[in-house]
N, CA, C and O atoms as a GROMACS GRO file, in nm:
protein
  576
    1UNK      N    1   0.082  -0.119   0.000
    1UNK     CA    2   0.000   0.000   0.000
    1UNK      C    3   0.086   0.126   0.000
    1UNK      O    4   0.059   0.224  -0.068
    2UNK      N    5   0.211   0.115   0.094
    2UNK     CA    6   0.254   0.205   0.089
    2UNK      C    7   0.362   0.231  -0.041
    2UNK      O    8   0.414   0.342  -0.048
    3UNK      N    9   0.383   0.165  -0.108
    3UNK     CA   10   0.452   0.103  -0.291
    3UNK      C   11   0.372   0.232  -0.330
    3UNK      O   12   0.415   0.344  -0.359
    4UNK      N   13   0.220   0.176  -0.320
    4UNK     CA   14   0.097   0.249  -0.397
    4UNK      C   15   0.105   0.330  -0.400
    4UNK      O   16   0.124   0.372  -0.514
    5UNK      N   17   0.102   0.435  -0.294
    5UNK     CA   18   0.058   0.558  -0.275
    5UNK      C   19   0.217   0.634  -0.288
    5UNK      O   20   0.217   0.744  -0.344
    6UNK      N   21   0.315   0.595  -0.252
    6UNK     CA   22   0.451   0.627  -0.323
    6UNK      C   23   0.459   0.718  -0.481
    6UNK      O   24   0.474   0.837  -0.506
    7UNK      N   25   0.436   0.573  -0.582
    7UNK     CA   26   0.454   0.570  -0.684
    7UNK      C   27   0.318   0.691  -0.752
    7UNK      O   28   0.328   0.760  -0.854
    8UNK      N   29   0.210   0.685  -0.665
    8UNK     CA   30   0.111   0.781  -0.750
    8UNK      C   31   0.128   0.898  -0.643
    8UNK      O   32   0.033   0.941  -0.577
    9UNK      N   33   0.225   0.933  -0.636
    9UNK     CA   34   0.281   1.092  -0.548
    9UNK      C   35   0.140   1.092  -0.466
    9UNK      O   36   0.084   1.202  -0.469
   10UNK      N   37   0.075   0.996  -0.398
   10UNK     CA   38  -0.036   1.044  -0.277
   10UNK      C   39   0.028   1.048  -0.179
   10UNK      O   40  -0.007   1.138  -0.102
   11UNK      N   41   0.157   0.953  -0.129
   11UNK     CA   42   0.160   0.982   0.009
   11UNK      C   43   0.177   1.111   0.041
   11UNK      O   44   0.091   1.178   0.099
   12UNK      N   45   0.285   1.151   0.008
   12UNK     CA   46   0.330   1.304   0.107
   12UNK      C   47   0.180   1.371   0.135
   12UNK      O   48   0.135   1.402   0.245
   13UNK      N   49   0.114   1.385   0.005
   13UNK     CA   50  -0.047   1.463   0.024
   13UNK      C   51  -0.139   1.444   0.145
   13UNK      O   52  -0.192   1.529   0.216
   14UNK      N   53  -0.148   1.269   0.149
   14UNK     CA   54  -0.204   1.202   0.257
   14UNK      C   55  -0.161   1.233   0.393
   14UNK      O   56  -0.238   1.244   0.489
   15UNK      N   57  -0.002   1.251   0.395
   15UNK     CA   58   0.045   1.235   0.535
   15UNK      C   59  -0.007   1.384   0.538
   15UNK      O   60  -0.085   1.401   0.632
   16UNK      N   61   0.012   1.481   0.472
   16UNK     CA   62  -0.023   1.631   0.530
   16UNK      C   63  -0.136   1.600   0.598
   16UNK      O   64  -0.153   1.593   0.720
   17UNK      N   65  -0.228   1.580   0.491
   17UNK     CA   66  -0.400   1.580   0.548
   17UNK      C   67  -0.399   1.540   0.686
   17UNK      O   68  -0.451   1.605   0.776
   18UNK      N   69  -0.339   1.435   0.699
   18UNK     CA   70  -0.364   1.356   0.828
   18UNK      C   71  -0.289   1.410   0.937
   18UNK      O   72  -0.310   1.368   1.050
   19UNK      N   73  -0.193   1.511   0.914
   19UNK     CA   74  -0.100   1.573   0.998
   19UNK      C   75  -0.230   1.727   1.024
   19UNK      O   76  -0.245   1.795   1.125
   20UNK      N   77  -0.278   1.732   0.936
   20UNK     CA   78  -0.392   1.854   0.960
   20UNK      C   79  -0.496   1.832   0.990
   20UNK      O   80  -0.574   1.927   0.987
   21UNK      N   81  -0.542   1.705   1.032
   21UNK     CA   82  -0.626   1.667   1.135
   21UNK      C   83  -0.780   1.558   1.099
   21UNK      O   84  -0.888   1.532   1.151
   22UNK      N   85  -0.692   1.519   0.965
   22UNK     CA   86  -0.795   1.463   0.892
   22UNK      C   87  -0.843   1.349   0.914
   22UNK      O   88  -0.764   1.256   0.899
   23UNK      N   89  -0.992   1.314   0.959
   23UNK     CA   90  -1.009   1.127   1.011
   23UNK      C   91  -0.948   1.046   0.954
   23UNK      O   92  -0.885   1.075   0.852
   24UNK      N   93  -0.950   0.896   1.018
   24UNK     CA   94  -0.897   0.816   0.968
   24UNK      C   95  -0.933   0.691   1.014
   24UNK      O   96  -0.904   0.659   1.129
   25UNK      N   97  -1.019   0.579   0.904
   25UNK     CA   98  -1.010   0.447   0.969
   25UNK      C   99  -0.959   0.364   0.912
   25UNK      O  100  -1.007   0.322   0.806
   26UNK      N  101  -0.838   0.311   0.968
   26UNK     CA  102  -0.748   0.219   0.921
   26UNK      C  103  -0.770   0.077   0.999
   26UNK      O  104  -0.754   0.066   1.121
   27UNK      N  105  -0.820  -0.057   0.890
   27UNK     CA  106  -0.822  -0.172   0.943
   27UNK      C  107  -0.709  -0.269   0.907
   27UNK      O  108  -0.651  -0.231   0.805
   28UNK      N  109  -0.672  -0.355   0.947
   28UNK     CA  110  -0.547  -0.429   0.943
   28UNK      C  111  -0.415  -0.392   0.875
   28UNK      O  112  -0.316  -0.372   0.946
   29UNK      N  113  -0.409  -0.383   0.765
   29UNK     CA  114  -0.321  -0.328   0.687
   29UNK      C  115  -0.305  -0.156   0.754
   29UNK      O  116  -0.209  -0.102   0.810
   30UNK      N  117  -0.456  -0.097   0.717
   30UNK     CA  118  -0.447  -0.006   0.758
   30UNK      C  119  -0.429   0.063   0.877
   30UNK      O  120  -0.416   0.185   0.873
   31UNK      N  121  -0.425  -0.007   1.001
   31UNK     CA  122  -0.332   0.050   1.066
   31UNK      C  123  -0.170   0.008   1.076
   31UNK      O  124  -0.084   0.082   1.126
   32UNK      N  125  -0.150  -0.090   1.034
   32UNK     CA  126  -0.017  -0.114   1.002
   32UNK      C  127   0.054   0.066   0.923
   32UNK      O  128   0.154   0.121   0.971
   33UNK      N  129  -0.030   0.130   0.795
   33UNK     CA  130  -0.005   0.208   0.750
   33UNK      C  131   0.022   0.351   0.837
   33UNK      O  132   0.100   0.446   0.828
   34UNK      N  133  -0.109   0.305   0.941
   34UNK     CA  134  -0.162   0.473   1.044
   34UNK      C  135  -0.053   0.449   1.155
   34UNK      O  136  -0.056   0.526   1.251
   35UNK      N  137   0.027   0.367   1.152
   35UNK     CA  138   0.127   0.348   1.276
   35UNK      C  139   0.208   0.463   1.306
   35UNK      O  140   0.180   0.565   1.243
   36UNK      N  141   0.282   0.465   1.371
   36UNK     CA  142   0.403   0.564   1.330
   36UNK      C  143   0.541   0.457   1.381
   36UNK      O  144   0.652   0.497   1.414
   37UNK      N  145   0.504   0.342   1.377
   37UNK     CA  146   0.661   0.200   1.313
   37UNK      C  147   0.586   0.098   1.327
   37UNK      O  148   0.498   0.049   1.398
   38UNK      N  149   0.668   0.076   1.208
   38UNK     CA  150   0.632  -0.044   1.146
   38UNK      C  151   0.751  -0.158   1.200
   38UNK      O  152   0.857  -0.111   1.159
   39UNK      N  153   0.777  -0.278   1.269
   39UNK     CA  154   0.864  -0.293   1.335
   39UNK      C  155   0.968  -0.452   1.266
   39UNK      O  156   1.072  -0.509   1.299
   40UNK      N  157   0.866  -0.467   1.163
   40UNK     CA  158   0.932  -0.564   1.031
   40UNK      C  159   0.881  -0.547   0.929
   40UNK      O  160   0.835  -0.635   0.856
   41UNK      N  161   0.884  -0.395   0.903
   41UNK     CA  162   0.861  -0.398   0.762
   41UNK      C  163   0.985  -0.384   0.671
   41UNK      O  164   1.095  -0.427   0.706
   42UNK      N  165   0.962  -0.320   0.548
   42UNK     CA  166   1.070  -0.316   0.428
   42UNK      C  167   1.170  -0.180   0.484
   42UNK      O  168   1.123  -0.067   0.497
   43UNK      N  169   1.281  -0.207   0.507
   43UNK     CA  170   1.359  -0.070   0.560
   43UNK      C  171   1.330   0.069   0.474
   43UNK      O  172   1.383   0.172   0.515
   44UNK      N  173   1.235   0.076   0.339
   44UNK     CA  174   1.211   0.179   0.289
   44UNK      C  175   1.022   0.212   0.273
   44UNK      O  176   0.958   0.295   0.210
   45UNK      N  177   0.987   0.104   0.360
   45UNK     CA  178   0.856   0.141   0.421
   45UNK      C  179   0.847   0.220   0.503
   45UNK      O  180   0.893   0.209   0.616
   46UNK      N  181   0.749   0.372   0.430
   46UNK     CA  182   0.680   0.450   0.508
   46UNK      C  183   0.608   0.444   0.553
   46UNK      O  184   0.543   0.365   0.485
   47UNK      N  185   0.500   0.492   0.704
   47UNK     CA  186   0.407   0.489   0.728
   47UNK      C  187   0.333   0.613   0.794
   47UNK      O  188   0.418   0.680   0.852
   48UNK      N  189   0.229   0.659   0.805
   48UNK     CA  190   0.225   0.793   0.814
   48UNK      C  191   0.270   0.873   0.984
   48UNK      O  192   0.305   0.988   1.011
   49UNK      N  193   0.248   0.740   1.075
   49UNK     CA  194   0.266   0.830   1.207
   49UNK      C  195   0.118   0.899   1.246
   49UNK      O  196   0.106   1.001   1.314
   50UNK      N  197   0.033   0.841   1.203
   50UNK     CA  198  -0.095   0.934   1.247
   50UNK      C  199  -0.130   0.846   1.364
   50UNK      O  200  -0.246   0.877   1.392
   51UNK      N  201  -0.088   0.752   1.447
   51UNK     CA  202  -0.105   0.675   1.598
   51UNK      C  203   0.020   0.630   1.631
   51UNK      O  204   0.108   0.574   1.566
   52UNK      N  205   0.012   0.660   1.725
   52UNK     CA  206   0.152   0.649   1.760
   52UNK      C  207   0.165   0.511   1.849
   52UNK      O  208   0.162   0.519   1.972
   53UNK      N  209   0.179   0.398   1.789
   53UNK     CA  210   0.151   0.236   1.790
   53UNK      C  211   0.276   0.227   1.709
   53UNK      O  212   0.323   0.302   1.623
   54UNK      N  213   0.330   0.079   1.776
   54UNK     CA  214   0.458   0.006   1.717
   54UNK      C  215   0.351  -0.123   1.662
   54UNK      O  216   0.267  -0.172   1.738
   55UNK      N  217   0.365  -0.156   1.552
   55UNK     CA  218   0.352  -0.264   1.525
   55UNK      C  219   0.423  -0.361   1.444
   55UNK      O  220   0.534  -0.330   1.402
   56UNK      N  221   0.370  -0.482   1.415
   56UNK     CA  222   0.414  -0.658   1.405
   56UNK      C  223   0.306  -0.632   1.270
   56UNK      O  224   0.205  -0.563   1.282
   57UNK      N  225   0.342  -0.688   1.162
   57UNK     CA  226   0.282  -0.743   1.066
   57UNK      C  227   0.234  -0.881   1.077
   57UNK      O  228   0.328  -0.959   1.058
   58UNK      N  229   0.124  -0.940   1.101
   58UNK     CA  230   0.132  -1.061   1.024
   58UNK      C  231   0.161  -1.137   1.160
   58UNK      O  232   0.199  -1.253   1.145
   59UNK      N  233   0.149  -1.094   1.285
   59UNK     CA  234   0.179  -1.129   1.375
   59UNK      C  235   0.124  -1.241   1.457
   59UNK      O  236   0.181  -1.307   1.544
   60UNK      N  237  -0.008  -1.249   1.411
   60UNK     CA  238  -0.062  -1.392   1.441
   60UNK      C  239  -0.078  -1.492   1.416
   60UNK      O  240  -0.139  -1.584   1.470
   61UNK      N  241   0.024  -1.471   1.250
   61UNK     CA  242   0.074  -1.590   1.216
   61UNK      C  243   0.030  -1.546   1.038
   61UNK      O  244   0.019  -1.436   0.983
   62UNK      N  245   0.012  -1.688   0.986
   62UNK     CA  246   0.020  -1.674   0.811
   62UNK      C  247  -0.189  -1.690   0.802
   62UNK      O  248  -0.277  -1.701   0.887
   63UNK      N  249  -0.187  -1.684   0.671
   63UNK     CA  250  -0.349  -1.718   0.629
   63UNK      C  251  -0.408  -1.804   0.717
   63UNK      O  252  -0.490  -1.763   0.799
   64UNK      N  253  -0.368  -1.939   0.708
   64UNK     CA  254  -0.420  -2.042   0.788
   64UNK      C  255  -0.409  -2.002   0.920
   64UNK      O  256  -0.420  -2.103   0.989
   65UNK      N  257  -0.387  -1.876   1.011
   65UNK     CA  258  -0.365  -1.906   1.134
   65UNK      C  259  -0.489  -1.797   1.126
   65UNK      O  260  -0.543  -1.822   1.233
   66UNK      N  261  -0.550  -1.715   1.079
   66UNK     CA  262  -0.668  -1.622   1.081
   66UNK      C  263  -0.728  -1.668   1.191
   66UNK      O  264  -0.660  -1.757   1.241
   67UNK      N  265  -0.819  -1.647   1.245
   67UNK     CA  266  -0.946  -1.646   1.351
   67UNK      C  267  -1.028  -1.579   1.388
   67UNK      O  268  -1.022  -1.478   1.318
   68UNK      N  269  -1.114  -1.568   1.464
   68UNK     CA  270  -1.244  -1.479   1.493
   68UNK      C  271  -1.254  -1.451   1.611
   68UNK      O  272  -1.211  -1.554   1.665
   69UNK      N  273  -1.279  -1.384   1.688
   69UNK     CA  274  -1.288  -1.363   1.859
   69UNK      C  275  -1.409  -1.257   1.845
   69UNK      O  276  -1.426  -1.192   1.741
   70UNK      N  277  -1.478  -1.248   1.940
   70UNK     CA  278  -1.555  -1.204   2.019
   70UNK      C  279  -1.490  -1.062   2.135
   70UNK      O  280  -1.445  -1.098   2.244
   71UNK      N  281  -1.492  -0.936   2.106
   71UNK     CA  282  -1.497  -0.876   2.182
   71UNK      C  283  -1.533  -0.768   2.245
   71UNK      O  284  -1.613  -0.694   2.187
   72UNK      N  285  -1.494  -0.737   2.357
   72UNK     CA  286  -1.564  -0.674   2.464
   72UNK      C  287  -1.563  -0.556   2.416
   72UNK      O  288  -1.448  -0.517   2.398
   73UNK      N  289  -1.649  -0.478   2.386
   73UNK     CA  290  -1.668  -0.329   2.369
   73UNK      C  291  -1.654  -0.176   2.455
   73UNK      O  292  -1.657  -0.058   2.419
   74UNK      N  293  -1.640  -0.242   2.576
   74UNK     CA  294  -1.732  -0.158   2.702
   74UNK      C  295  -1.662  -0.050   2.690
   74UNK      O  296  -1.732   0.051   2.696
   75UNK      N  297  -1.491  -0.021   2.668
   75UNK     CA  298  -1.412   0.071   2.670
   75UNK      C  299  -1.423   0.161   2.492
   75UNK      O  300  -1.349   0.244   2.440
   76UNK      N  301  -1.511   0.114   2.458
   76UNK     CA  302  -1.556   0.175   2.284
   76UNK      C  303  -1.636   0.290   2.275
   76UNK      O  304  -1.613   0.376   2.190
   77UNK      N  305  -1.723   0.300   2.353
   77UNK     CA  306  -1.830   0.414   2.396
   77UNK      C  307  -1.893   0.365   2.258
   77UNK      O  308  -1.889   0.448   2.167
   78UNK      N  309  -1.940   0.265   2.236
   78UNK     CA  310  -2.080   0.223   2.123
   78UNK      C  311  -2.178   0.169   2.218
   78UNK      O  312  -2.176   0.138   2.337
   79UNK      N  313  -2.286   0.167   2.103
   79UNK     CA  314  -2.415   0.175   2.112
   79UNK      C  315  -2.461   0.036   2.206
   79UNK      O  316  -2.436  -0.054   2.126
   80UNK      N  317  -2.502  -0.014   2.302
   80UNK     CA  318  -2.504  -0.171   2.330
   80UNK      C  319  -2.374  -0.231   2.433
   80UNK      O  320  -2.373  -0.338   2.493
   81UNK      N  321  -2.285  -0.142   2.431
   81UNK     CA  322  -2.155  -0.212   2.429
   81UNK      C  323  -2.135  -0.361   2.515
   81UNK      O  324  -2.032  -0.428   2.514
   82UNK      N  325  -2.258  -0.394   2.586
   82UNK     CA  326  -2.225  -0.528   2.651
   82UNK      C  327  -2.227  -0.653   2.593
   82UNK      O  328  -2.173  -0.753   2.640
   83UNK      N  329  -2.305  -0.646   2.465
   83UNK     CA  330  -2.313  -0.703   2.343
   83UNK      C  331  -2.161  -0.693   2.294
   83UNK      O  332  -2.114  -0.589   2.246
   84UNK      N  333  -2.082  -0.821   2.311
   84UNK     CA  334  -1.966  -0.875   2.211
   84UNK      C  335  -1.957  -0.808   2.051
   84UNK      O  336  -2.066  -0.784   1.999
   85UNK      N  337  -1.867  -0.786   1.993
   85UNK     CA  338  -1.843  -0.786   1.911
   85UNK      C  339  -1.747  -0.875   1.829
   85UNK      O  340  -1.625  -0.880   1.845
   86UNK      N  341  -1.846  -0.971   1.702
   86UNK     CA  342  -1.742  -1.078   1.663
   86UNK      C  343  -1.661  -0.995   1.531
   86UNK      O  344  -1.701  -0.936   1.431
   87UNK      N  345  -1.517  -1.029   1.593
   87UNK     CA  346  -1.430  -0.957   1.496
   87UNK      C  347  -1.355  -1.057   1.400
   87UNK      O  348  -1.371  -1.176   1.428
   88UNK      N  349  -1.282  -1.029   1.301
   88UNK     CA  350  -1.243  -1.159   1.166
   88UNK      C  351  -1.081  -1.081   1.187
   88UNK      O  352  -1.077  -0.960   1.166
   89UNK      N  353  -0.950  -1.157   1.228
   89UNK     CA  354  -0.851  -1.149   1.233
   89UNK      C  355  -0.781  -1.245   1.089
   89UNK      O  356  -0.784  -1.365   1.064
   90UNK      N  357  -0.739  -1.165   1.039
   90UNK     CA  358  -0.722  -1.218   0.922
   90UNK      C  359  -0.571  -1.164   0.857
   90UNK      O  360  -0.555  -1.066   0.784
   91UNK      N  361  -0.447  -1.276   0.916
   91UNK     CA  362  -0.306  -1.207   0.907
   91UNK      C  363  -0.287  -1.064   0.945
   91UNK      O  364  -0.250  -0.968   0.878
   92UNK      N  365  -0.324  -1.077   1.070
   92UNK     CA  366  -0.348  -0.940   1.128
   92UNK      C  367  -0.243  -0.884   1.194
   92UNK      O  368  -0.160  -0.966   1.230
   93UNK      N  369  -0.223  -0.784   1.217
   93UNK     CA  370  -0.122  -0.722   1.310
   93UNK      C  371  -0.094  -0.725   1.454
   93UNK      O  372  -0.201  -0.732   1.516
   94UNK      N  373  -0.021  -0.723   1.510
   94UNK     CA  374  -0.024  -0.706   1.643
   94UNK      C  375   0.019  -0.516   1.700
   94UNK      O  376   0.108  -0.457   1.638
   95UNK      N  377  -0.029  -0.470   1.777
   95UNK     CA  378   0.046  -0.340   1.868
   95UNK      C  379   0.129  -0.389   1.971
   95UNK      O  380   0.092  -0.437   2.078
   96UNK      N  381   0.278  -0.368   1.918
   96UNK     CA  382   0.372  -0.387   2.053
   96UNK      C  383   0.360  -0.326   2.175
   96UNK      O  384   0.364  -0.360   2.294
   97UNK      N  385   0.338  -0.170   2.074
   97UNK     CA  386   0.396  -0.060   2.188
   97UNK      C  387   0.278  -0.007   2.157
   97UNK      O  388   0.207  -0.047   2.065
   98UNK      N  389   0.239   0.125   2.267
   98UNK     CA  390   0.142   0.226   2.214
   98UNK      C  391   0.166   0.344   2.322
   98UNK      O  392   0.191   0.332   2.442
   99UNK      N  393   0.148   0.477   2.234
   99UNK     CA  394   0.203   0.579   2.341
   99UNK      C  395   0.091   0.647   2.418
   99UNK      O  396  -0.026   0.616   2.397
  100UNK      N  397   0.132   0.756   2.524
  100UNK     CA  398   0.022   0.804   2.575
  100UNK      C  399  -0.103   0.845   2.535
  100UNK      O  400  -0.208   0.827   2.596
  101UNK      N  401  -0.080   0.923   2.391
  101UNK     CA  402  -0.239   0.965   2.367
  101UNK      C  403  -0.316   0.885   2.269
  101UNK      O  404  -0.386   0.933   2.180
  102UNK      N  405  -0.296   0.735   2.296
  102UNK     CA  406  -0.331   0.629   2.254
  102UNK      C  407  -0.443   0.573   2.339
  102UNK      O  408  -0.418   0.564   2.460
  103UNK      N  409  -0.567   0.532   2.296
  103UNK     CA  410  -0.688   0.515   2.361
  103UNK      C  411  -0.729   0.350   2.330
  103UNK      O  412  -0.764   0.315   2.217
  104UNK      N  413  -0.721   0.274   2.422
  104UNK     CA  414  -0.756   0.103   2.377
  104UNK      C  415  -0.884   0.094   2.433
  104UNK      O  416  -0.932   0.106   2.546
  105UNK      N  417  -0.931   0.066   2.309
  105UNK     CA  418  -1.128   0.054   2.277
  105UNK      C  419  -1.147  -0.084   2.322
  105UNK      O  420  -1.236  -0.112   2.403
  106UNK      N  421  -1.033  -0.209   2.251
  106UNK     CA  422  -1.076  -0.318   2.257
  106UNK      C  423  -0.938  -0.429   2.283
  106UNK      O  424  -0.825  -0.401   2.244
  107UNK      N  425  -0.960  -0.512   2.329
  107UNK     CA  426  -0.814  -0.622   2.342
  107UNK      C  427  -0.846  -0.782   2.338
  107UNK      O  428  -0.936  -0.848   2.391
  108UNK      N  429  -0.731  -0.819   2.252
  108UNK     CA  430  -0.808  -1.001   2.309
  108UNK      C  431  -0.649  -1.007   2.357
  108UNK      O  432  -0.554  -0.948   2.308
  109UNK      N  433  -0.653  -1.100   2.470
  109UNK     CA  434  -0.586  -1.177   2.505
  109UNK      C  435  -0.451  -1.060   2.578
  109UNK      O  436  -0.332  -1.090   2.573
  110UNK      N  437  -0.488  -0.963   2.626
  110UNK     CA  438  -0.461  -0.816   2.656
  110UNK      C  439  -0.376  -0.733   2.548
  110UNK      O  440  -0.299  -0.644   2.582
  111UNK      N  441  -0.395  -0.766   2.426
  111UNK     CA  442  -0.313  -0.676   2.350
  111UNK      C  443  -0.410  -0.629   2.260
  111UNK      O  444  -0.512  -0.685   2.222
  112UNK      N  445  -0.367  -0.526   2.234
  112UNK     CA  446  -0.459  -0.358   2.180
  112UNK      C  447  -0.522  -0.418   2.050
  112UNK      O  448  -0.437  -0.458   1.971
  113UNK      N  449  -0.651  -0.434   2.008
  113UNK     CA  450  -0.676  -0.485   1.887
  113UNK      C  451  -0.756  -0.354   1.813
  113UNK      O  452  -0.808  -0.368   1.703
  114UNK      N  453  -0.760  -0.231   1.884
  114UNK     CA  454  -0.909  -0.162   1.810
  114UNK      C  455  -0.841  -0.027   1.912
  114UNK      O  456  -0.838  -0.044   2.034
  115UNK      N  457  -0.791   0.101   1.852
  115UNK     CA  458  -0.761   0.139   1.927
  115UNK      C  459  -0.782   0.293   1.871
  115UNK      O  460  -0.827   0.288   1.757
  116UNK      N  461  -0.763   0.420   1.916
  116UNK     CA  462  -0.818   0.570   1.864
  116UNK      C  463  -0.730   0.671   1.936
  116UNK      O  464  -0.714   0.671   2.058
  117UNK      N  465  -0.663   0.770   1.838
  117UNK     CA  466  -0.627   0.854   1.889
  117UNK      C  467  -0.618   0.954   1.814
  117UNK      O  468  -0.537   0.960   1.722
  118UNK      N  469  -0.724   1.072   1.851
  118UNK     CA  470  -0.807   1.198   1.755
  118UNK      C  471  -0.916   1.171   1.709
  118UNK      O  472  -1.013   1.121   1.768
  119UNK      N  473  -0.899   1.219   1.547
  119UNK     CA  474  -0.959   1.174   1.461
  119UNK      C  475  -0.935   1.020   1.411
  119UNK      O  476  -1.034   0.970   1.359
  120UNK      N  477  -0.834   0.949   1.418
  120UNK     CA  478  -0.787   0.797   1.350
  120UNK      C  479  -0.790   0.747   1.506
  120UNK      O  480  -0.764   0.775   1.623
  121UNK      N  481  -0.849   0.642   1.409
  121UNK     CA  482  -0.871   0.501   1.440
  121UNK      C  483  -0.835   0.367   1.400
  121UNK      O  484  -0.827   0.360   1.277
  122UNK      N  485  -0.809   0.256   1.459
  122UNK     CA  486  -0.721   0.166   1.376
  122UNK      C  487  -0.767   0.046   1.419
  122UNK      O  488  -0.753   0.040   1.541
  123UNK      N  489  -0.813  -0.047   1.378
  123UNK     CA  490  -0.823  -0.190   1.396
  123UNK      C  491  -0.745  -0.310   1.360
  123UNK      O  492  -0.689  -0.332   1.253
  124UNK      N  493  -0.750  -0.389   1.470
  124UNK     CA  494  -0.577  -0.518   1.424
  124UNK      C  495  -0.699  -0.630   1.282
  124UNK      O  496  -0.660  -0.701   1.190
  125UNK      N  497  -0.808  -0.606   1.316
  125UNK     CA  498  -0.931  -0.719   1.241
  125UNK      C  499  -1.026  -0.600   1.125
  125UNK      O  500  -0.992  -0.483   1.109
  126UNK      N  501  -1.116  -0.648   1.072
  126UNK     CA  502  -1.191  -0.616   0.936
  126UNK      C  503  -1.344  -0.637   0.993
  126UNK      O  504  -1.428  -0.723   0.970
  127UNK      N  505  -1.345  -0.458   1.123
  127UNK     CA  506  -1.478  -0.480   1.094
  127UNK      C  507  -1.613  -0.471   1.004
  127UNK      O  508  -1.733  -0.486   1.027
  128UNK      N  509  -1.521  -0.432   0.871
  128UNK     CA  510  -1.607  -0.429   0.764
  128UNK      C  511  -1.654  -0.536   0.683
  128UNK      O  512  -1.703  -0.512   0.572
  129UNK      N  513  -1.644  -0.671   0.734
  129UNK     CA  514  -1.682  -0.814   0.720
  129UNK      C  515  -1.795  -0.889   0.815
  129UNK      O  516  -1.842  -1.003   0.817
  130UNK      N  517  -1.817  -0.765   0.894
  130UNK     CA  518  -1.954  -0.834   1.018
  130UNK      C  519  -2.066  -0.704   0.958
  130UNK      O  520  -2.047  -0.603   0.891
  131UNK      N  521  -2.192  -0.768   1.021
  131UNK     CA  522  -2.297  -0.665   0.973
  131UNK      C  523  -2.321  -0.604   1.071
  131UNK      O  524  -2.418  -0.529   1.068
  132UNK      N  525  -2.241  -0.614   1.195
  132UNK     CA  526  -2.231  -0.483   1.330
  132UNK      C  527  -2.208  -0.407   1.305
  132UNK      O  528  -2.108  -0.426   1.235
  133UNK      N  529  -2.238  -0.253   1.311
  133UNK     CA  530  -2.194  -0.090   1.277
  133UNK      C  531  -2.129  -0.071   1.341
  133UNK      O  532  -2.023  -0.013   1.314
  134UNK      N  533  -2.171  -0.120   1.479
  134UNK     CA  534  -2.130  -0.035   1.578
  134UNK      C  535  -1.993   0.060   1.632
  134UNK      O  536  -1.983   0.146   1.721
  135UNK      N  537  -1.865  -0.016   1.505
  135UNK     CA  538  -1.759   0.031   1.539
  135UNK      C  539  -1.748   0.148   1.405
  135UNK      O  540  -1.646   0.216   1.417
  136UNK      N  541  -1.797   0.169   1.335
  136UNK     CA  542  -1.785   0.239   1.169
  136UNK      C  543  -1.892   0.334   1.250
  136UNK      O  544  -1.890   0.447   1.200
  137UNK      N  545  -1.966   0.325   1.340
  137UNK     CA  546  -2.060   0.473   1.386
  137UNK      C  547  -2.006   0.530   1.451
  137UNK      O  548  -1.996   0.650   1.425
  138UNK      N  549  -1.941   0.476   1.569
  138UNK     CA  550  -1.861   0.536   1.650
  138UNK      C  551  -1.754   0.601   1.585
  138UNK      O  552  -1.744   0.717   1.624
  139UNK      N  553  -1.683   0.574   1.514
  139UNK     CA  554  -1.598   0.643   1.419
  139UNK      C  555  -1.648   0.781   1.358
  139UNK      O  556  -1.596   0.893   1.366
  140UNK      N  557  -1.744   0.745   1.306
  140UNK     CA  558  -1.838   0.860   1.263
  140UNK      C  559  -1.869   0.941   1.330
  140UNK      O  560  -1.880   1.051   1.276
  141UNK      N  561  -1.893   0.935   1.446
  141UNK     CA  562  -1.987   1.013   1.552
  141UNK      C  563  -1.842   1.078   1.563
  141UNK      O  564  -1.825   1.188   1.508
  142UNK      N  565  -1.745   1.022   1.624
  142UNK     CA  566  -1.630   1.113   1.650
  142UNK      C  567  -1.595   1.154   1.583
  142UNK      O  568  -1.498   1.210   1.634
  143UNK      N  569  -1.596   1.188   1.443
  143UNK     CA  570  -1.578   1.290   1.341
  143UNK      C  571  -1.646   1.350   1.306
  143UNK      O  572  -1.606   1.446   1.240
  144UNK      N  573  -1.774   1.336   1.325
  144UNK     CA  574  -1.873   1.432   1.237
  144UNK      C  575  -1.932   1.541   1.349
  144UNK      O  576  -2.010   1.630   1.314
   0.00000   0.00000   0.00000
């Protein structure tokens, strides 16, 4: 992704925007991108720095190791929140590190899977594969 946006002169554009305060929901990949390190990536992989999260690519292993969990919302401020949310981990990332003005919405197994700081937001899973809103409103609500 970040090849992508390289080669069609978007990044620098992108990183401004996002340095000027522009939302952001980044899911797996995409927060890998919204990080500010990437901690095995390509030594000429950029990433924008819009959360200030260390992450692991790929950290829960290859395709076949994907899975699904169920989690707890309560720290999300959505709609229901005692109601689980089933999430799709799918060669997902892990957060090593995460700095102070880093906000953890959600965790399995205590590490940061769903996390917000500003306008961006970042998920380690694809909640755009469940027919729950609840995390794409909340997003919304805090931007709009």
């Amino acid at each position: 992704m970040s090849m992508l946006l390289e080669r069609g002169d978007l990044f620098d554009p992108v990183a401004k925007r996002l340095a000027d305060g522009m939302p952001a929901l980044g899911t797996c990949a995409g927060m890998i991108l919204l990080s500010s390190e990437i901690l095995d990536g390509r030594p000429d992989q950029r990433c924008f720095g819009a959360v200030d999260i260390s992450v692991r690519r790929n950290a829960y292993g290859r395709q076949v190791d994907s899975f699904e969990a169920d989690l707890d919302l309560s720290s999300a401020g959505v709609d229901d929140p005692t109601v689980p949310f089933h999430a799709s981990f799918i060669r997902a990332p892990v957060v090593e590190r995460r700095g102070e003005g880093v906000t953890v919405l959600a965790e399995v197994d205590g590490r940061p899977v769903l996390c917000a700081s500003g306008p961006v937001m970042v998920a380690a899973f694809h909640p755009e594969l469940s027919d729950d809103l609840r995390i794409h409103r909340r997003f919304l609500e805090e931007v709009l």
